[in-house]
C-alpha positions in Angstrom: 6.4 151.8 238.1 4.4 149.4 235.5 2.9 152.6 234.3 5.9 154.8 233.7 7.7 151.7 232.2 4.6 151.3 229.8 4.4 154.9 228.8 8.4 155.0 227.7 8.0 151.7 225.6 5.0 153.0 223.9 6.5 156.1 223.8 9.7 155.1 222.4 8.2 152.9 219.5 5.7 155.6 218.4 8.9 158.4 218.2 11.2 155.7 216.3 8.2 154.7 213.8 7.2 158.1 213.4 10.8 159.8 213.0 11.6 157.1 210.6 8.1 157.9 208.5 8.9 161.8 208.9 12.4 161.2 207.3 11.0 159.4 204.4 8.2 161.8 204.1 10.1 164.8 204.6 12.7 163.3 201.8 10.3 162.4 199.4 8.7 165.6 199.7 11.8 167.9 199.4 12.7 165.6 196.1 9.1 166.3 194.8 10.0 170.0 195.1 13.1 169.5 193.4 15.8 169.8 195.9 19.1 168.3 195.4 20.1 164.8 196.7 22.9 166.4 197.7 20.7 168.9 200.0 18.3 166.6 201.0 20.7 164.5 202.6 22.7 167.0 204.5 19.3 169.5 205.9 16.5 167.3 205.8 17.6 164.0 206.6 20.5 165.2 209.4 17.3 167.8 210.4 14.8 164.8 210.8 17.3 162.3 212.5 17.4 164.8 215.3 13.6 165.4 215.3 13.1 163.1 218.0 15.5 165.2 220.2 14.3 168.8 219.4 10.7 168.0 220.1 11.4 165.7 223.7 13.5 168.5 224.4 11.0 171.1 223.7 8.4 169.0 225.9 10.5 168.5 228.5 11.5 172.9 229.1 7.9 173.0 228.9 7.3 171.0 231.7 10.3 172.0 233.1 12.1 169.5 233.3 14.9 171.3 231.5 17.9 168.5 232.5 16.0 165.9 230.8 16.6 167.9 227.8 20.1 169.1 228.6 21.1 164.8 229.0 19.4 164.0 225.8 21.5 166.1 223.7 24.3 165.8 224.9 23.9 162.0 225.6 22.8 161.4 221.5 25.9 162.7 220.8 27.4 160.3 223.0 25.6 157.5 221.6 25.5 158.3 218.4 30.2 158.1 217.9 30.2 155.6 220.4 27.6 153.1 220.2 25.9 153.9 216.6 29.4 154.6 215.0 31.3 151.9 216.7 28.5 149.1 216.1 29.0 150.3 212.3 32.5 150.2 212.2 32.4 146.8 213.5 30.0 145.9 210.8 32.3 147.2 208.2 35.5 149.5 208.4 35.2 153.0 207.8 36.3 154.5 204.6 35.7 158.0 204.3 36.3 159.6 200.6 33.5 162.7 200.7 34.8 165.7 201.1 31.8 166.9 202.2 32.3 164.3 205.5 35.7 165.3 205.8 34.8 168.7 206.2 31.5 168.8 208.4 33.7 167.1 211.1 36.1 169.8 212.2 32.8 172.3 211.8 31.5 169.4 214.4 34.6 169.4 217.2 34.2 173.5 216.3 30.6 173.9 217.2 31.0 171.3 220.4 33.7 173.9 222.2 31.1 177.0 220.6 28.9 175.5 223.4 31.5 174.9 226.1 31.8 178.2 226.0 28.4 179.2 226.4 28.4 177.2 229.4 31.3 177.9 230.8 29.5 180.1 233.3 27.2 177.4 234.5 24.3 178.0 232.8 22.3 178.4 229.8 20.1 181.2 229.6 17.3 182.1 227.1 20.0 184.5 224.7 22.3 181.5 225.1 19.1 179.4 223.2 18.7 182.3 221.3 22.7 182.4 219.9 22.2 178.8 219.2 19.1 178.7 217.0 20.6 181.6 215.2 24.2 179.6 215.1 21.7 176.6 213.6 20.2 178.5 211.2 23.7 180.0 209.7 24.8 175.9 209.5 21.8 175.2 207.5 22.6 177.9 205.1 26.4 176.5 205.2 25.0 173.2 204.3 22.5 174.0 201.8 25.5 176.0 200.2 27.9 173.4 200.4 25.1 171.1 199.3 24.4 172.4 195.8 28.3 173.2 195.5 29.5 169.3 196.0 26.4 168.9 193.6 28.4 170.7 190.2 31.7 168.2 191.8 30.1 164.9 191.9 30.6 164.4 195.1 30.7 161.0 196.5 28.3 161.5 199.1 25.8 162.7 196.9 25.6 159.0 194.9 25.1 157.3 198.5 21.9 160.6 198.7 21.0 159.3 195.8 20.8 155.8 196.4 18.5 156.3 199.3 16.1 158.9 198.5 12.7 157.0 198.6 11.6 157.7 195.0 8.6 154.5 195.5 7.0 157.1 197.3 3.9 159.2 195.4 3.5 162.9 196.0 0.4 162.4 198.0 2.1 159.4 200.4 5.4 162.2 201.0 2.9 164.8 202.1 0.6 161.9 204.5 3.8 160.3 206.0 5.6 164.1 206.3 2.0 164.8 208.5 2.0 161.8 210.1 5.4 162.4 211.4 4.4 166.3 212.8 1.5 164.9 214.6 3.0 162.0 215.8 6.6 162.8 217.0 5.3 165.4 219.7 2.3 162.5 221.0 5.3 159.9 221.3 7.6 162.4 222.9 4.9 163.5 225.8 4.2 159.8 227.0 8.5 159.1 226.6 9.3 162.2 229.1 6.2 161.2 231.2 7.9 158.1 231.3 11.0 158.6 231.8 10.3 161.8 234.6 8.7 158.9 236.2 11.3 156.5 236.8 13.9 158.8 237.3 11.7 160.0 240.7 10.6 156.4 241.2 14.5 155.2 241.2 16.2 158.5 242.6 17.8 159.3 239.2 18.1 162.9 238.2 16.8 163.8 234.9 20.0 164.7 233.7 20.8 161.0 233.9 17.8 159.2 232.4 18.5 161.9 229.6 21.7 160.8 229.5 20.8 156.9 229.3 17.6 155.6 228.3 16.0 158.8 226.5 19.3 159.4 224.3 19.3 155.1 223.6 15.9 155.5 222.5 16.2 158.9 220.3 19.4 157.4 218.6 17.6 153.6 217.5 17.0 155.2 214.2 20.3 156.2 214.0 21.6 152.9 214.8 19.4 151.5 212.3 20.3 153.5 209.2 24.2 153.4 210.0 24.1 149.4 209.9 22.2 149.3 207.0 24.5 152.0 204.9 28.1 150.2 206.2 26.3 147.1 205.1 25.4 148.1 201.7 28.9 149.9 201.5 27.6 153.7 202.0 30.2 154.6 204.7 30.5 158.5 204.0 26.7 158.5 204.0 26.3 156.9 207.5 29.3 159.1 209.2 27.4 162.3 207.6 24.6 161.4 209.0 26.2 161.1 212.7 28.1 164.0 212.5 25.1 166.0 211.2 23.2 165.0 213.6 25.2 165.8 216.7 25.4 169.3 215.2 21.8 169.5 215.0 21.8 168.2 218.3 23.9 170.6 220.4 22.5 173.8 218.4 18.8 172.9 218.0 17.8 171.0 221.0 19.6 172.8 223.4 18.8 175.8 221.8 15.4 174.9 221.3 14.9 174.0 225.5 17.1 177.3 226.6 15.4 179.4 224.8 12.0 178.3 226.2 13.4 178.1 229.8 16.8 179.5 231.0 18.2 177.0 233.2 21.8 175.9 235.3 24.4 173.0 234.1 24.0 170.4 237.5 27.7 170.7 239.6 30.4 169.3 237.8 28.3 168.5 234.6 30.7 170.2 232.0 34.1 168.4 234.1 32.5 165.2 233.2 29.3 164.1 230.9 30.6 167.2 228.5 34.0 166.2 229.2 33.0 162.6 227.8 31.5 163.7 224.6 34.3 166.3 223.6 36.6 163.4 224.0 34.4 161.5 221.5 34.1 163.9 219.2 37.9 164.7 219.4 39.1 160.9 219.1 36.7 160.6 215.8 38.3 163.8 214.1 41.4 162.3 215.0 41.2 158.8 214.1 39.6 160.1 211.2 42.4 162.4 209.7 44.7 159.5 210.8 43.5 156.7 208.6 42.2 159.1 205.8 45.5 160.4 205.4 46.6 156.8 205.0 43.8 156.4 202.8 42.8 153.6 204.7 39.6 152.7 206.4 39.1 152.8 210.0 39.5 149.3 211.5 37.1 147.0 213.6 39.0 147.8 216.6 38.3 151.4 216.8 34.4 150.3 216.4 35.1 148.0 219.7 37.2 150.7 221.7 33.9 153.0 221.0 31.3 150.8 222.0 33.6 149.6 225.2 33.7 153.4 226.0 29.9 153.4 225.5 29.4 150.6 228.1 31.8 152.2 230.4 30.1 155.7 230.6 26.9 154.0 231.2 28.2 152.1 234.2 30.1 154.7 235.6 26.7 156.9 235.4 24.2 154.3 236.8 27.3 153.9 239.3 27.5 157.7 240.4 23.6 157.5 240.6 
């Protein structure tokens, strides 16, 4: 038990250190090549966020252990509205004015009932991963497009972009950190799953679970870390755009990703419940969203408590059911 518990610690602190140098890497890089702020931001920086995910996931099909991936995804997502978002909103209400934000969250709620449906028969098979790399690949375009538009319109977002791009960094440093993170990330992810595969046996947990839990906690630190430093420094569009980018990433690349090495079946009742919680997530942030924006006021402190109370309670009723 000491062993497994080592091997996710060290696991988990290698994957946020690297992810975090990958970002900055990958940033700097993209900035060197003379991408947009605007595009950086909404590909490379939602793309690296969900790094960690994609290549656990990817492990984890390989070894197949394919419901480790399956609860990572969808338990980021989780994590990410109602721990990382609600944590920030209770650091700072939530004032959305991008209308690049504005419009990536219906795309969001859209692309979470895409995959319902995929799963609606219980499983999800190799073409299901295949649909969703492809469905990935036409939201990068989307985003790249929308990217350089919101460029020529000043959006707000892009200012935030701006503001963060790590411009300290010299070419040769973007590519070392942007290497560092490609060798690193798939190191820390094999000790994590061995780590967590291991306790889940150890304590009689499916995989599904400790995906759920403790794999999705650890993949979404960085998140939680960038989201209380933007609603600190007053960048609110810029730390819901990277939450909502990254749960898109997550449901089309990592379960995409782990189907389409390995076809495997949704556990009984999964879609009636875990799923069930995150639509609900993802639905009461669209709404509370269009609510206050169309008040043009910001989300208040109590939505950011109600979220991190649903958090808590999704976590007990899971280590409950176990």
């Amino acid at each position: 038990m000491i062993e497994a518990v080592a091997y996710l610690i060290v696991g988990l602190i290698l994957l946020v250190y690297s992810a975090d140098k990958f970002i900055m890497g990958a940033a700097a890089t993209a900035t060197y090549l003379g991408v947009s702020s605007m595009v950086v931001g909404l590909i490379v920086i939602g793309f690296g966020t969900s790094a960690p995910e994609m290549v656990i996931s990817a492990i984890a099909a390989m070894q197949d252990n394919p419901g480790l991936a399956l609860g990572n995804a969808v338990g980021s997502n989780i994590t990410n509205i109602a721990l990382v978002l609600g944590v920030g909103i209770i650091v700072s209400p939530l004032l959305i004015c991008s209308n690049t934000v504005k419009r990536e969250m219906p795309i969001l709620l859209l692309v979470s009932l895409f995959v319902l449906w995929l799963m609606w028969d219980g499983e999800l098979s190799r073409v299901d991963g295949v649909v969703l790399l492809l469905g990935m690949f036409v939201m990068t375009l989307w985003m790249a497009w929308l990217g350089l538009r919101e460029s020529k319109e000043k959006d707000t977002l892009e200012e935030e972009f701006e503001a963060e791009m790590p411009h300290d960094v010299s070419k040769r440093a973007a590519w070392l950190w942007l290497l560092f993170g490609i060798i690193m990330l798939p190191m820390a992810s094999v000790l994590m799953v061995k780590g967590a595969t291991s306790i889940a046996q150890m304590m009689g947990m499916s995989d599904v679970v400790i995906g759920l839990t403790i794999v999705a906690l650890g993949t979404s630190l960085p998140e939680l870390s960038a989201t209380i430093a933007c609603m600190r420094k007053g960048e609110h569009d810029l730390a819901l755009g990277n939450i909502v980018g990254s749960n898109m990433f997550n449901l089309l690349g990592v379960l995409g990703i782990s189907s389409a090495i390995k076809s495997f079946k949704l556990p009984k009742n999964f879609l009636s419940t875990d799923y069930l919680v995150m639509l609900d997530l993802t639905f009461a942030l669209l709404i509370f969203s269009l609510v206050y924006v169309a008040r043009s006021k910001p989300i208040p402190r109590m939505i950011g408590y109600l979220f991190v109370l649903a958090y808590c309670a999704f976590n007990f009723w899971l280590f409950q059911r176990s």
